[in-house]
PDB file with SEQRES, HELIX, SHEET and CRYST1 records, atoms N, CA, C and O in Angstrom:
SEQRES   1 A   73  UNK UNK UNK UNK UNK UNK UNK UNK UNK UNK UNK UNK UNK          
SEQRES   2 A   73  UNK UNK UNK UNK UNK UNK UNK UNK UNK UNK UNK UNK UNK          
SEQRES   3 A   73  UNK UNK UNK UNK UNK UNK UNK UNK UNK UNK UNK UNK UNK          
SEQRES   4 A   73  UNK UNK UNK UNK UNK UNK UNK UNK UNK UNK UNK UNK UNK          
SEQRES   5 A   73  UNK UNK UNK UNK UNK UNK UNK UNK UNK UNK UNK UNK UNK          
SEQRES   6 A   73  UNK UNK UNK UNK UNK UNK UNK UNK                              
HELIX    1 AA1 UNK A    4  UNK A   10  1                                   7    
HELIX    2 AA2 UNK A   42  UNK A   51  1                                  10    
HELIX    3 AA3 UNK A   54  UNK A   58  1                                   5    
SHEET    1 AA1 3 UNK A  20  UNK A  24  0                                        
SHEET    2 AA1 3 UNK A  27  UNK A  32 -1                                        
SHEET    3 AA1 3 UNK A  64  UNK A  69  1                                        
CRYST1    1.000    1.000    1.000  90.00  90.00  90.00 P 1           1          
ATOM      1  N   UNK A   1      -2.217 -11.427  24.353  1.00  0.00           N  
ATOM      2  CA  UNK A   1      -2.720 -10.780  23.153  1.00  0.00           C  
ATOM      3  C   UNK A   1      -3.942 -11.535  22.647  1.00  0.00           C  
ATOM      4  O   UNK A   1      -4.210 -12.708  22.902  1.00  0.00           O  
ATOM      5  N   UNK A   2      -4.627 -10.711  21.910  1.00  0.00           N  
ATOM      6  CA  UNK A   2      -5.915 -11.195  21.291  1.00  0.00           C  
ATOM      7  C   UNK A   2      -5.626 -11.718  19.786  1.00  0.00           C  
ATOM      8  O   UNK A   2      -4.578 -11.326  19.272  1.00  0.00           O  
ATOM      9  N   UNK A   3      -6.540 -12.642  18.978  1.00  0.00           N  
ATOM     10  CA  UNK A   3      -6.217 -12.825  18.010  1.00  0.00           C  
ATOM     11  C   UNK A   3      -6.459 -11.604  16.659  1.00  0.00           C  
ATOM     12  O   UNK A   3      -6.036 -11.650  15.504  1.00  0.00           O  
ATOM     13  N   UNK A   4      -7.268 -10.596  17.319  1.00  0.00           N  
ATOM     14  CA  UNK A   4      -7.644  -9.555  16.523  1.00  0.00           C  
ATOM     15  C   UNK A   4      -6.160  -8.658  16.545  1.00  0.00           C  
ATOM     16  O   UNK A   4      -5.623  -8.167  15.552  1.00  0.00           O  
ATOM     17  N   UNK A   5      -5.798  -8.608  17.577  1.00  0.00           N  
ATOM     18  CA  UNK A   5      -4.718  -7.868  17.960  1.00  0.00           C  
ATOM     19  C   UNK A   5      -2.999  -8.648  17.132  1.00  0.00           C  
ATOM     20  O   UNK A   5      -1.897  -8.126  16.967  1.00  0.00           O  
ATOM     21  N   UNK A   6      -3.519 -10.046  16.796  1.00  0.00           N  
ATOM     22  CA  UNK A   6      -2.092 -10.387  16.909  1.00  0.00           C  
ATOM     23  C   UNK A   6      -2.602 -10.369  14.735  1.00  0.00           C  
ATOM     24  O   UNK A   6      -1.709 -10.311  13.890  1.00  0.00           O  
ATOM     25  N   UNK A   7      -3.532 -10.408  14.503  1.00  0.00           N  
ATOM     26  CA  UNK A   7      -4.427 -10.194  13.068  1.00  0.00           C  
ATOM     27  C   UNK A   7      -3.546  -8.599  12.524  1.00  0.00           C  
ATOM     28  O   UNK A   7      -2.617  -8.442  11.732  1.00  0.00           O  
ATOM     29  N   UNK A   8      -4.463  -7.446  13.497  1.00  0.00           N  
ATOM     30  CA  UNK A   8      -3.622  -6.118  13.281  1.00  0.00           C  
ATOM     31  C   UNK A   8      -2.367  -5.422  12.819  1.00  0.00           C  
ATOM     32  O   UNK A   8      -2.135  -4.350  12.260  1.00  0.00           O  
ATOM     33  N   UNK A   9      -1.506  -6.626  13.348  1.00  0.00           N  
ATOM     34  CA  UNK A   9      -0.292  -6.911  13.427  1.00  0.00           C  
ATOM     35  C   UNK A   9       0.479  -7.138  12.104  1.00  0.00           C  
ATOM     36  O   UNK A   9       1.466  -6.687  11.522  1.00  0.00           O  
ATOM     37  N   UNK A  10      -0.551  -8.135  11.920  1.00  0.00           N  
ATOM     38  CA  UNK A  10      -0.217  -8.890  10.226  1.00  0.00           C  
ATOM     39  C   UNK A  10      -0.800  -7.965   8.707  1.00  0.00           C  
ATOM     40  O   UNK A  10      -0.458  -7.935   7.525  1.00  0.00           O  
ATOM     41  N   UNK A  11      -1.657  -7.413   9.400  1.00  0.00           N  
ATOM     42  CA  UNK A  11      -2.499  -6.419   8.264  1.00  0.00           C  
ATOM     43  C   UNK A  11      -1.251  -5.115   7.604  1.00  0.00           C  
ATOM     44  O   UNK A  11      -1.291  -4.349   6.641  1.00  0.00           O  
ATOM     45  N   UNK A  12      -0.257  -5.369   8.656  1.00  0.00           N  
ATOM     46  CA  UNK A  12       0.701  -4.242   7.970  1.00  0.00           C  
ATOM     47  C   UNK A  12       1.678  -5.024   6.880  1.00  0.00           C  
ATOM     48  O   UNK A  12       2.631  -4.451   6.349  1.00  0.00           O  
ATOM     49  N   UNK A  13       1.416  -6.043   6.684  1.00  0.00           N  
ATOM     50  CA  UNK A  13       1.975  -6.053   5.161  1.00  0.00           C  
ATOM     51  C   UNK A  13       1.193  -7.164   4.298  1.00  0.00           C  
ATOM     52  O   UNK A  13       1.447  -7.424   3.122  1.00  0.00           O  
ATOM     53  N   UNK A  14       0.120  -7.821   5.146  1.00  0.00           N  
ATOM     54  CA  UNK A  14      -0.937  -8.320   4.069  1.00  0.00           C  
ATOM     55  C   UNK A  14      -2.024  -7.718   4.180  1.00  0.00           C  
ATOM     56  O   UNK A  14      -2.205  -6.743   4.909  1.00  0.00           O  
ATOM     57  N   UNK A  15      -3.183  -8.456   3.174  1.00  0.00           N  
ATOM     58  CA  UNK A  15      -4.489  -7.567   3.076  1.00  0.00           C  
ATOM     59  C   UNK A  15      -5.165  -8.780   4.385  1.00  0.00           C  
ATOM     60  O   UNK A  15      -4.752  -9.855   4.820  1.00  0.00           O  
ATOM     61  N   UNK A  16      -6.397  -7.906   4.673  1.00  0.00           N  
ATOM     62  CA  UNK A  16      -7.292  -8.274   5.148  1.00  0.00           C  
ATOM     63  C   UNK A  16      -7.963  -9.483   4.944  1.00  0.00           C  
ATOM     64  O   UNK A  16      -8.148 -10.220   5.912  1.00  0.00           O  
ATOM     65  N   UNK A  17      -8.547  -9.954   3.290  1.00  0.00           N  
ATOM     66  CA  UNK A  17      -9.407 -11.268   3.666  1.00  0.00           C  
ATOM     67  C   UNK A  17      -8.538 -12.246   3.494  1.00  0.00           C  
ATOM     68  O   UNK A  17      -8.908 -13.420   3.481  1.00  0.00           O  
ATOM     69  N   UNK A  18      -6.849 -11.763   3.289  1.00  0.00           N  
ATOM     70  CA  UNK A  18      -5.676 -13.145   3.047  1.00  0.00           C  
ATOM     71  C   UNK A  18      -5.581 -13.691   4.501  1.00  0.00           C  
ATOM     72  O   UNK A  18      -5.091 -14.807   4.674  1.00  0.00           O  
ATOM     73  N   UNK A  19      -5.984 -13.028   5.448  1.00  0.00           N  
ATOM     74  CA  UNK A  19      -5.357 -13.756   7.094  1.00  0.00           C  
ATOM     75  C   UNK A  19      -6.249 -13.691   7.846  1.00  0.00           C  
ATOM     76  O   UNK A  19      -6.915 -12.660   7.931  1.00  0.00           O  
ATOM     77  N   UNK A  20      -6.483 -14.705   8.544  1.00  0.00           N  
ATOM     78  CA  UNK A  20      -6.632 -15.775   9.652  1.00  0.00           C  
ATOM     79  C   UNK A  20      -5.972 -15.772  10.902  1.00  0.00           C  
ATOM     80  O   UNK A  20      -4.751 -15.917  10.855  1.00  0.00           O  
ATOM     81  N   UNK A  21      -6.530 -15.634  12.065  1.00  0.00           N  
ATOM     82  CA  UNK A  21      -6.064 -16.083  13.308  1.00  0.00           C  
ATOM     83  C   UNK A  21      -6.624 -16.390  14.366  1.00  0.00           C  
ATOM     84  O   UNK A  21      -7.448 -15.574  14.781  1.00  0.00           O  
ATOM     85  N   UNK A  22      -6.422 -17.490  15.076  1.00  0.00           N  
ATOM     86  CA  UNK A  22      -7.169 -18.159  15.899  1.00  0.00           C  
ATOM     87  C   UNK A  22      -6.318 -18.130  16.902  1.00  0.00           C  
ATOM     88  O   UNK A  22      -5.218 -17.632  16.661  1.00  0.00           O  
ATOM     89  N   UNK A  23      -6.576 -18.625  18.223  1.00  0.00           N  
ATOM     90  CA  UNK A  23      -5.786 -19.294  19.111  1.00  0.00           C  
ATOM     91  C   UNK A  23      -6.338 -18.075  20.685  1.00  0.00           C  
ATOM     92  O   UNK A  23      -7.252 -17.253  20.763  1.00  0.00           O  
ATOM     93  N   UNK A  24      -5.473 -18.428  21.506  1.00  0.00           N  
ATOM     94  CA  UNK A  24      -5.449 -17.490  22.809  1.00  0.00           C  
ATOM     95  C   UNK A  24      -4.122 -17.126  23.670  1.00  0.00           C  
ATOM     96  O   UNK A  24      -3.039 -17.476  23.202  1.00  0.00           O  
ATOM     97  N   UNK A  25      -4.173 -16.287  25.180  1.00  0.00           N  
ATOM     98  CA  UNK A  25      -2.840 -16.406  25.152  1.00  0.00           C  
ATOM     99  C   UNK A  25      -1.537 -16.192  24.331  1.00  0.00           C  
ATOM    100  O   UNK A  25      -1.819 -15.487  23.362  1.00  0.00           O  
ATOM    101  N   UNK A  26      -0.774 -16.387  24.338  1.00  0.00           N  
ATOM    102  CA  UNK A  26       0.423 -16.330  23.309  1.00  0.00           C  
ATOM    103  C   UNK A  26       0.709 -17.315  22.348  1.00  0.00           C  
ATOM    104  O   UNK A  26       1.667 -17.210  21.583  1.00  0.00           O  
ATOM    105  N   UNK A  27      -0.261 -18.501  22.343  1.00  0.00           N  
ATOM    106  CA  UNK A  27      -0.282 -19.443  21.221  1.00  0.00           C  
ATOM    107  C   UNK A  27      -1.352 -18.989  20.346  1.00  0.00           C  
ATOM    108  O   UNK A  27      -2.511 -18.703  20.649  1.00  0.00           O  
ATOM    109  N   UNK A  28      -0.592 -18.962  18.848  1.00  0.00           N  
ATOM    110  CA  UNK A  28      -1.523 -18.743  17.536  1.00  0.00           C  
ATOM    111  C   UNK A  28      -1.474 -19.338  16.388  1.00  0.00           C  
ATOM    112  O   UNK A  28      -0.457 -19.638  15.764  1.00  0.00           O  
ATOM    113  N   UNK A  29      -2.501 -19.507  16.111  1.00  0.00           N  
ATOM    114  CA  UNK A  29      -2.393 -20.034  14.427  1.00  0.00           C  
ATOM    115  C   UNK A  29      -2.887 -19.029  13.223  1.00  0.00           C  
ATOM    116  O   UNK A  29      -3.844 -18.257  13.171  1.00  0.00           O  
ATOM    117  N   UNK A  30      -2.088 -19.274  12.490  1.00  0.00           N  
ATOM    118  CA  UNK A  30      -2.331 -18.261  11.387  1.00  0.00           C  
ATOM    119  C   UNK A  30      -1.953 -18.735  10.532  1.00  0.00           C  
ATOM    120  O   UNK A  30      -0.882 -19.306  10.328  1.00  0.00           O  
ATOM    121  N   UNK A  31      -3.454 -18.411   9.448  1.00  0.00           N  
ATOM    122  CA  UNK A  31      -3.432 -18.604   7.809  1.00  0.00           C  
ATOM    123  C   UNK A  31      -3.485 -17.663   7.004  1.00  0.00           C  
ATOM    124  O   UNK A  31      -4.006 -16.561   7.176  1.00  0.00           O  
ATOM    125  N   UNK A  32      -3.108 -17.944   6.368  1.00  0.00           N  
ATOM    126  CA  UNK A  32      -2.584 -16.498   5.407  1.00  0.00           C  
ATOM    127  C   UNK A  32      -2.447 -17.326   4.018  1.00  0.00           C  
ATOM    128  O   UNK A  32      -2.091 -18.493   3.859  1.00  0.00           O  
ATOM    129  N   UNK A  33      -2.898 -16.220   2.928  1.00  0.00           N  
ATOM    130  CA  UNK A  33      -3.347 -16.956   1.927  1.00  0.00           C  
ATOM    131  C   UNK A  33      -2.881 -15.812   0.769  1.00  0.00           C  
ATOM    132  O   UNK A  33      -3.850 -15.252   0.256  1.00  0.00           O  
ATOM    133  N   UNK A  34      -1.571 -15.376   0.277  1.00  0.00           N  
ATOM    134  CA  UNK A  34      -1.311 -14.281  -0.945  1.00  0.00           C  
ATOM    135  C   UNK A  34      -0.138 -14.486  -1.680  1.00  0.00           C  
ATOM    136  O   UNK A  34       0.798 -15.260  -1.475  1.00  0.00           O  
ATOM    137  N   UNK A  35      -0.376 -13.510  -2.743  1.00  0.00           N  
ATOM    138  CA  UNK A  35       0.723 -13.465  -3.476  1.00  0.00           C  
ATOM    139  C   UNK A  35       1.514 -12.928  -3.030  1.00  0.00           C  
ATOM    140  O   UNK A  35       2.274 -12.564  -3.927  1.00  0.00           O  
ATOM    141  N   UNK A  36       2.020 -12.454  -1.594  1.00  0.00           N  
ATOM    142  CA  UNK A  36       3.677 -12.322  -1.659  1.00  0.00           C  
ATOM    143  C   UNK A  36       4.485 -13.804  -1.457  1.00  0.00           C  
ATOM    144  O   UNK A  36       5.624 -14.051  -1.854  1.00  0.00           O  
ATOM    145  N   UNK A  37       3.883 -14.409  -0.975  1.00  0.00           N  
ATOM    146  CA  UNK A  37       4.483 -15.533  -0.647  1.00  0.00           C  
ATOM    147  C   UNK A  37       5.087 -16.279  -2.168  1.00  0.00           C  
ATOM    148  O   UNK A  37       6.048 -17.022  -1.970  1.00  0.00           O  
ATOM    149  N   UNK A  38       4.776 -16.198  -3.174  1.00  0.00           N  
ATOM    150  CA  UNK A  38       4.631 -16.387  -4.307  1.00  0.00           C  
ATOM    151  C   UNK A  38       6.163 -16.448  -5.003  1.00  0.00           C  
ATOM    152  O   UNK A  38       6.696 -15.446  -5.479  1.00  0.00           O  
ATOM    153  N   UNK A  39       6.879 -17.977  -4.987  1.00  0.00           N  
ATOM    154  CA  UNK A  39       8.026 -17.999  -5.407  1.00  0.00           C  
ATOM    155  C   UNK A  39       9.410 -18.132  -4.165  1.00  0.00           C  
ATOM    156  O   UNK A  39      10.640 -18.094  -4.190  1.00  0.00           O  
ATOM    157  N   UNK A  40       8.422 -18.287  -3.241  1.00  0.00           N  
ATOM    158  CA  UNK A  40       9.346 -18.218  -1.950  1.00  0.00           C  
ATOM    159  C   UNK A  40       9.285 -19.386  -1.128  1.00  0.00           C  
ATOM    160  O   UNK A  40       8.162 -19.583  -0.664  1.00  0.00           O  
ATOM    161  N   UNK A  41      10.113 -20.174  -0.827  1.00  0.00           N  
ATOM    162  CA  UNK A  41      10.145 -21.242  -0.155  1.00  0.00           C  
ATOM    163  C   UNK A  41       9.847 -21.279   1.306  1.00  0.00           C  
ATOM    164  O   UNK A  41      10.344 -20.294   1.853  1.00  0.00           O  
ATOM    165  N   UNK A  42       9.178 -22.106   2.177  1.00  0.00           N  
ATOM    166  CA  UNK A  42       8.663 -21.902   2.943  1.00  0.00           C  
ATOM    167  C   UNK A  42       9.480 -21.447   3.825  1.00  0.00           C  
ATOM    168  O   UNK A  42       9.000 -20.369   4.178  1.00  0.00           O  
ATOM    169  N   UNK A  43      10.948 -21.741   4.691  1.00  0.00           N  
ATOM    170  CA  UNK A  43      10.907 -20.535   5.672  1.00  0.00           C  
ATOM    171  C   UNK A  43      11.035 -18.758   5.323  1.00  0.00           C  
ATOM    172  O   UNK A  43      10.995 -17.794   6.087  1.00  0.00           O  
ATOM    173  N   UNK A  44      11.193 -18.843   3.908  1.00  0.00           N  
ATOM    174  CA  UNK A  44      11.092 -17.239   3.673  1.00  0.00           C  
ATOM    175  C   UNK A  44       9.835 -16.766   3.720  1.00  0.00           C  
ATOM    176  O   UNK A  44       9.691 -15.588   4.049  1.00  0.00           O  
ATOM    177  N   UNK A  45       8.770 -17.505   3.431  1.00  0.00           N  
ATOM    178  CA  UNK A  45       7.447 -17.035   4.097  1.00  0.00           C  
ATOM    179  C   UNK A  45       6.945 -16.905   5.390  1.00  0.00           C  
ATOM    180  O   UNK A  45       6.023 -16.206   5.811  1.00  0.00           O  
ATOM    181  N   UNK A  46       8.034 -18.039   6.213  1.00  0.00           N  
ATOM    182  CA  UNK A  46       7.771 -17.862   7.763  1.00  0.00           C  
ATOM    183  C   UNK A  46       8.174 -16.707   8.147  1.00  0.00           C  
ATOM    184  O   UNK A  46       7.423 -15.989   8.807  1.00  0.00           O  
ATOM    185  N   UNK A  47       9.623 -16.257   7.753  1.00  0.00           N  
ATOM    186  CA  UNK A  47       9.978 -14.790   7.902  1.00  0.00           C  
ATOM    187  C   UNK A  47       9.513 -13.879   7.732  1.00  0.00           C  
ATOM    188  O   UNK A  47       9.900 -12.833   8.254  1.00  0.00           O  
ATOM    189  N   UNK A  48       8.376 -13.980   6.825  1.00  0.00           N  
ATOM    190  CA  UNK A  48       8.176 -12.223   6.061  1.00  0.00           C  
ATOM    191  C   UNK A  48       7.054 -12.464   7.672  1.00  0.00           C  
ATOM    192  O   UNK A  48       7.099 -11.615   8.563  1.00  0.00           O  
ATOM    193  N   UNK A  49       6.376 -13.389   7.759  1.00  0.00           N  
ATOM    194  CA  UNK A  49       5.332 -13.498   9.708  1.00  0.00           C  
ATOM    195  C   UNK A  49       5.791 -12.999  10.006  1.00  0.00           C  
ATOM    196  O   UNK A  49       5.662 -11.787   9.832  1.00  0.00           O  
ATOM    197  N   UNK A  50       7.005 -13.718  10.928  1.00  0.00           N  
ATOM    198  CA  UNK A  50       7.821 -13.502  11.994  1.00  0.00           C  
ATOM    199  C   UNK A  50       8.218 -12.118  12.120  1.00  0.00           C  
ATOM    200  O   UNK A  50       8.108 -11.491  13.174  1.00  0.00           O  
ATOM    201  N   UNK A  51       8.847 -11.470  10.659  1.00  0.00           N  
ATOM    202  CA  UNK A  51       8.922 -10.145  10.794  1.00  0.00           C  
ATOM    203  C   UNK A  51       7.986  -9.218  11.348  1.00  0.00           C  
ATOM    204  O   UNK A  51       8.524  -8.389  12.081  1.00  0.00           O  
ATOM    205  N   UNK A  52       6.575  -9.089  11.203  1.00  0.00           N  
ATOM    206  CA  UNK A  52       5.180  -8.855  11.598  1.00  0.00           C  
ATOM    207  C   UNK A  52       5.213  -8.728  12.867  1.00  0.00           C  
ATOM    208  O   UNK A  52       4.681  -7.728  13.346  1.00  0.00           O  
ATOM    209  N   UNK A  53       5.861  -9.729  13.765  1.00  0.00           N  
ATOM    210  CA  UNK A  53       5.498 -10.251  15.451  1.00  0.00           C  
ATOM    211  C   UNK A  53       6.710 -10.495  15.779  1.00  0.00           C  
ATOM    212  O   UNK A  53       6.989 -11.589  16.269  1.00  0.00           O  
ATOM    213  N   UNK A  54       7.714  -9.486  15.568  1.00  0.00           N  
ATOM    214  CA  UNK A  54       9.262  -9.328  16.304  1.00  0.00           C  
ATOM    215  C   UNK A  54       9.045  -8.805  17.301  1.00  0.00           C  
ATOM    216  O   UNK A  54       9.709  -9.378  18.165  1.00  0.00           O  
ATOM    217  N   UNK A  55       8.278  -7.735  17.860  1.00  0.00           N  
ATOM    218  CA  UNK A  55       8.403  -7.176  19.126  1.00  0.00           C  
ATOM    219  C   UNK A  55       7.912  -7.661  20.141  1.00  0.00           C  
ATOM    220  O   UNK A  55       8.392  -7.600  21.273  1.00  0.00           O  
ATOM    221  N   UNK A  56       6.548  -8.372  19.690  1.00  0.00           N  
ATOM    222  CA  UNK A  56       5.696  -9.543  20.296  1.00  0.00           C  
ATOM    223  C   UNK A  56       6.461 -10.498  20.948  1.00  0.00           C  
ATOM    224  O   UNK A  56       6.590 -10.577  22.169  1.00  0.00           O  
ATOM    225  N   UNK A  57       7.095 -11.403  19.910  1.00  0.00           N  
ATOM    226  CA  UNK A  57       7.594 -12.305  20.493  1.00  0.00           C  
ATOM    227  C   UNK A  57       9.237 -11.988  21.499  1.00  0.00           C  
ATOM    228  O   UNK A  57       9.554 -12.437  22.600  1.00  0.00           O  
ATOM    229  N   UNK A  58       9.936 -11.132  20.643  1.00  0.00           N  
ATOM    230  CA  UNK A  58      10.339 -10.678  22.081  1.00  0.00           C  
ATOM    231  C   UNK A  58       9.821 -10.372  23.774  1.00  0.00           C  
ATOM    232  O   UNK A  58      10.491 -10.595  24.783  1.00  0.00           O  
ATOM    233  N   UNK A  59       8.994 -10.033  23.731  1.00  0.00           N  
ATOM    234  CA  UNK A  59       8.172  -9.610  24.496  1.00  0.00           C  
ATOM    235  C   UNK A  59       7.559 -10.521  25.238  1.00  0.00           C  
ATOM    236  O   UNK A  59       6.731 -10.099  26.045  1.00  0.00           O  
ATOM    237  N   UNK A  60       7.833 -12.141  25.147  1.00  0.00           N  
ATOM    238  CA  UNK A  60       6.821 -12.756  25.477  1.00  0.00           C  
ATOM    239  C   UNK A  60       5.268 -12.601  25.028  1.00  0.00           C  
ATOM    240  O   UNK A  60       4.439 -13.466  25.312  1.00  0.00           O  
ATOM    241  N   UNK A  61       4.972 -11.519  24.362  1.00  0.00           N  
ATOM    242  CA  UNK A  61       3.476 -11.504  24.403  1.00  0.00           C  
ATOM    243  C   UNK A  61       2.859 -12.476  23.321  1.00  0.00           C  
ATOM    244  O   UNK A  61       1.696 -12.869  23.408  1.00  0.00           O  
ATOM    245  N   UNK A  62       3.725 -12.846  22.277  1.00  0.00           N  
ATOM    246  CA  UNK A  62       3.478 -13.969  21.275  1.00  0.00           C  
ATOM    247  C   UNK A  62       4.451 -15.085  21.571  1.00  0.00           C  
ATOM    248  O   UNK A  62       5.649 -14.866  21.392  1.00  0.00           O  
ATOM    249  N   UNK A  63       4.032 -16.297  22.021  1.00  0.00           N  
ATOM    250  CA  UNK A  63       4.757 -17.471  22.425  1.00  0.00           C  
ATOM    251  C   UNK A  63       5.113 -18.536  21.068  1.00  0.00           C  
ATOM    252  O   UNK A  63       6.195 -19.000  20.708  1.00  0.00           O  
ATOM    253  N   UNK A  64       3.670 -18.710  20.471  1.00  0.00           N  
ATOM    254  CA  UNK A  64       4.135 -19.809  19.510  1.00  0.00           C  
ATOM    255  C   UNK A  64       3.266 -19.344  18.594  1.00  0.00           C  
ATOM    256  O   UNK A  64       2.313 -18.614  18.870  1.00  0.00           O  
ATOM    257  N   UNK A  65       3.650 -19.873  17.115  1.00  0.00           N  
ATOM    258  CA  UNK A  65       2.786 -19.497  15.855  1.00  0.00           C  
ATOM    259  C   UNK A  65       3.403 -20.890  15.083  1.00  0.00           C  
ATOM    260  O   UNK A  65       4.461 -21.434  14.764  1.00  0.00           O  
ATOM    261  N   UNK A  66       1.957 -21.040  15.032  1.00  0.00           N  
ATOM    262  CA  UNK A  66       2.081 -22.133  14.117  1.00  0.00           C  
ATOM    263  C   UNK A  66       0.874 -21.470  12.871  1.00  0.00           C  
ATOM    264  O   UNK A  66      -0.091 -20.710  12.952  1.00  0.00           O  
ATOM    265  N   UNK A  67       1.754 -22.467  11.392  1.00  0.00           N  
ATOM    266  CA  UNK A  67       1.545 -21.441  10.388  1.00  0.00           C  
ATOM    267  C   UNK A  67       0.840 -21.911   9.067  1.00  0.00           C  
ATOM    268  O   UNK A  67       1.537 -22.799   8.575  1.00  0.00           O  
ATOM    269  N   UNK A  68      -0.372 -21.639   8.232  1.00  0.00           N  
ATOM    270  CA  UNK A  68      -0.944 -22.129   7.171  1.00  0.00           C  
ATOM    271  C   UNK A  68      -0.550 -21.355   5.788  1.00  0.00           C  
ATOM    272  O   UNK A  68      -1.460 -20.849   5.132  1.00  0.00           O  
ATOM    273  N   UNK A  69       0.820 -21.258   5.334  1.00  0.00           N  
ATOM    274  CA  UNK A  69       0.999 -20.176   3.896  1.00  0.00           C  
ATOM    275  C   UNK A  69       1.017 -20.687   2.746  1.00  0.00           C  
ATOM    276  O   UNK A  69       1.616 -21.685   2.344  1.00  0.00           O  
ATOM    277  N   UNK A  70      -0.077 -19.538   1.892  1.00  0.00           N  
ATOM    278  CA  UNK A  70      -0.043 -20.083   0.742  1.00  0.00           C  
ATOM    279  C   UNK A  70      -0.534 -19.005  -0.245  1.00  0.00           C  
ATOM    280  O   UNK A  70      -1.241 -18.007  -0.106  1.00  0.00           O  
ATOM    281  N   UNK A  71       0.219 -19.679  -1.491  1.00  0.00           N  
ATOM    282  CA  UNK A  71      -0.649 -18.272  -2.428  1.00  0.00           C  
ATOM    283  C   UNK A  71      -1.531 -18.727  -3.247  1.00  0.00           C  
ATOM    284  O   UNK A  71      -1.390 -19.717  -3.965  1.00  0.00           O  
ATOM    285  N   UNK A  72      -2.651 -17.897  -3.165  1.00  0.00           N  
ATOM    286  CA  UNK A  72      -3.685 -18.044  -4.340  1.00  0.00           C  
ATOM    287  C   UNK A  72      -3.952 -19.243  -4.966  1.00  0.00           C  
ATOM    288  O   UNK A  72      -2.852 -19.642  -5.349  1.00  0.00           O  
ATOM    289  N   UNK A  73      -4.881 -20.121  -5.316  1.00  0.00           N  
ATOM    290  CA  UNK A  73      -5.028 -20.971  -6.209  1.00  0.00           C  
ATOM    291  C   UNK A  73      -5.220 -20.413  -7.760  1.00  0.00           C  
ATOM    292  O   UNK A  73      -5.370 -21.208  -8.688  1.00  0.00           O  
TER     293      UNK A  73                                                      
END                                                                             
């Protein structure tokens, strides 16, 4: 997968200039920067991702995500 592609992915439940993704292959990094995260301790923010790239990573097609979350300053 591409990082635009694994981006696409994420756009279905954040906005656009909140996320970030870099990487190649099935390793990615992603930053993400909103208010849903807002009041939620960090693996419940890893989840609301992970939810995003369930089929992916089943799939092998997403291997690893490593993760930058945060809301708003």
């Amino acid at each position: 997968m591409s990082p635009q592609q694994v981006k696409e992915l994420l756009l279905t439940k954040f906005e656009e200039k909140d996320v970030q993704v870099d990487g190649e292959g099935a390793k990615f990094h992603v930053t993400i920067q909103s208010e849903h995260f807002k009041g939620l301790m960090p693996v419940k923010r890893q989840q609301l991702v992970y939810g995003c790239l369930t089929e992916q990573i089943a799939s092998g097609d997403v291997h690893a995500v490593t993760m930058s979350l945060s809301t708003h300053s």
